[in-house]
C-alpha positions, 0 to 999 in steps of 0.5 A: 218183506211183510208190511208189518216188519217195516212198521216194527223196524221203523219203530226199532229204529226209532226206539234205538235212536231215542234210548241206545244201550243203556248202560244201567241195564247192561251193567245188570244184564248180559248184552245178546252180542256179548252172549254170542261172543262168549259162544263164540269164544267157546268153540274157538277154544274148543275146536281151533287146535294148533298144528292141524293142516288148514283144510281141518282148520277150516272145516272145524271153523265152518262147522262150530258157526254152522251150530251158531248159526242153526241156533241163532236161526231157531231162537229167533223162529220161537221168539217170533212165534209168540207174536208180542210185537213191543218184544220184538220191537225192543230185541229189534232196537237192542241189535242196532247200534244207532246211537252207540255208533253216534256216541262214541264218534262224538267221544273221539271228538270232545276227547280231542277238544279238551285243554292241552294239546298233549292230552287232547291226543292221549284222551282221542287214541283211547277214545277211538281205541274202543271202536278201531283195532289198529295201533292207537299208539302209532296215529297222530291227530290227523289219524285218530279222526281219520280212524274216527270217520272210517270206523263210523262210516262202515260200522254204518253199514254193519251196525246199522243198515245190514241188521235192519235190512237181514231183519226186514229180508228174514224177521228175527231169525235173519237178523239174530243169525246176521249178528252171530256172524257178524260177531264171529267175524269181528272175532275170529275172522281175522288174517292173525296165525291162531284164526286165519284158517279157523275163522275163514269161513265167518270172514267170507260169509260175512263179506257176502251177506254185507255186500247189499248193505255196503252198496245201500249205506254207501248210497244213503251217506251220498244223498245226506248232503245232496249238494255233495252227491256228485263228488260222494258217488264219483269216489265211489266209482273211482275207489270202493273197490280198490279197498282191500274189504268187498264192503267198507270201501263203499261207504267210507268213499262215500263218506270220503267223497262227501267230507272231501277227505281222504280216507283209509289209505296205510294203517298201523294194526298190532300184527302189522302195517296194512297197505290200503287203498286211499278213498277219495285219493288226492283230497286232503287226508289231514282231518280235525275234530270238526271233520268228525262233527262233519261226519257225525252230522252226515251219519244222523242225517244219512240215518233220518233218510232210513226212517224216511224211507221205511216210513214210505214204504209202510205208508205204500203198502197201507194205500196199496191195501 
C-alpha cells in the first residue's frame, strides 16, 4: 500500500461524508456505476442465451466479466497515469457510499415517523424497498426496520470498507475492477432461472474478494460502541457463519450483537422464502425506528473509527520517514 493512497483515500472518505452523490449532478451526468450496470446489462443480453447446458452458460458468464474486468483494470491504470490527485480524490469518493448508505437508512426511519400508523408503514416498505430486494409488501413494521438494519450493516462492508480497501490494496485500478463486480453481482449473480449459471462466476468471485472486507466491517461496528464489544464479537463467534452469505453474516451479527437485536432470520424475496440463519439468535427481533436511529449511530461512528485508522497510518509512515 503506498503512503500517499492512505492519505487520498482518507480525504476521498472525507469528501464522500461531507458531499455524497449529488443529486443535481447525477441528474446531469451518468453515475460510473450506472455505466458499468448498462455494460453489464449488454453482455447479459447478448451472451445469457436460454436453453444452453449450464457449463456453456457459465463460460459466457465468466468470459463477458473477464472483459469488464480487463477494461475497468485498464481505465483505472490510464486515469492513474496522469497523476492529478484532486481527480482522484473525487473518482475515490464517487465510489463510496458513505453518506447515500446513511441517507437512505435514516429515510426508512423518518418514513416510519410520520402521522398515521397505516401510512407510516406504506411510507417505510418504499422507503426501504430502494435498498433491499426482498418483498416490501410481505414486512410488518418490525420487518422494514429489520431489513432497514440488515442492509446498512452489509452494504457497510460492500459500499464502504470493501472499495476503500480494494483501492488502498491496488489504487484505482482495484477499486474500479471491485465496483464492476460488485455491480454484476447485485445483477446477475442471483440464484434466479435467467442467471443462475450465467452470473455464477460474478457471485463467487465477488464472495471472495469481499471476504477481508466482511471480517474488517464486522470488527469496525463491534468497537463503535466498545461497551457492547463483548456481546457484538460473541454473535459473531456463534452466528456469522451460519448465515447463508460467506460475508453478511459477519457484520449484521455484529450489528445484531451491538443493537441486541436479532437479525436476518426467514426473508420473503419475489422468487420465494429464503430460510436464513438468525444473528444474534434469541434477542429480540421486534426492532422500531429508533433501533434504526441506533443503528445509524453505530454506522457514523464505526465509519469515524475508519478515518481514525487511516489517518494513524498516514501519520506512521511520515514519522517512519
Amino acid at each position: 500500500m503506498e503512503d500517499s493512497r492512505v492519505l487520498l483515500l482518507l480525504l476521498a472518505l472525507l469528501l464522500d461524508a461531507v458531499v455524497g452523490d449529488p443529486a443535481w449532478l447525477w441528474r446531469r451526468l451518468p453515475h460510473p456505476v450506472a455505466l458499468a450496470g448498462r455494460a453489464i446489462d449488454r453482455l447479459d443480453r447478448r451472451l445469457n442465451r436460454s436453453g444452453v447446458p449450464p457449463w456453456r452458460a457459465r463460460l459466457a458468464g465468466a468470459a463477458g466479466l473477464a472483459v469488464l474486468l480487463g477494461a475497468a483494470v485498464l481505465l483505472g491504470l490510464a486515469l492513474e497515469a496522469l497523476g492529478i490527485w484532486p481527480l482522484e480524490v473525487v473518482l475515490v469518493a464517487t465510489l463510496l457510499a458513505q453518506r447515500s448508505l446513511y441517507e437512505h437508512v435514516a429515510a426508512v426511519a423518518a418514513a416510519l415517523q410520520g402521522d398515521g400508523a397505516g401510512a407510516n408503514l406504506e411510507a417505510g416498505r418504499r422507503a426501504v424497498a430502494r435498498i433491499v430486494g426482498r418483498d416490501p409488501e410481505r414486512l410488518d413494521a418490525a420487518g422494514v426496520c429489520r431489513a432497514a438494519i440488515e442492509s446498512l450493516a452489509e452494504n457497510f462492508s460492500d459500499g464502504v470498507v470493501a472499495p476503500a480497501l480494494w483501492y488502498a490494496v491496488g489504487g484505482l485500478p482495484g477499486l474500479f475492477a471491485y465496483k464492476v463486480l460488485n455491480t454484476a453481482d447485485s445483477m446477475i449473480g442471483h440464484r434466479s432461472e435467467r442467471h443462475r449459471h450465467f452470473g455464477w462466476a460474478a457471485a463467487r468471485l465477488d464472495d471472495l474478494v469481499n471476504l477481508p472486507a466482511s471480517r474488517l466491517s464486522a470488527l469496525l461496528i463491534a468497537l463503535a460502541r466498545p461497551q457492547r464489544l463483548p456481546q457484538a464479537l460473541g454473535a459473531v463467534r456463534r452466528d456469522a457463519g451460519r448465515h447463508r452469505s460467506p460475508n453478511a453474516g459477519w457484520p449484521e451479527a455484529a450489528m445484531a450483537g451491538s443493537l441486541g437485536l436479532a437479525l436476518a432470520g426467514p426473508r420473503a424475496y419475489a422468487e420465494g422464502v429464503v430460510e436464513d440463519a438468525w444473528m444474534n439468535q434469541g434477542a429480540e427481533s421486534d426492532a422500531g425506528p429508533g433501533d434504526v436511529e441506533r443503528a445509524l449511530r453505530r454506522y457514523r461512528d464505526a465509519c469515524r473509527l475508519g478515518w481514525v485508522l487511516l489517518a494513524l497510518l498516514a501519520l506512521g509512515a511520515v514519522a517512519i520517514k
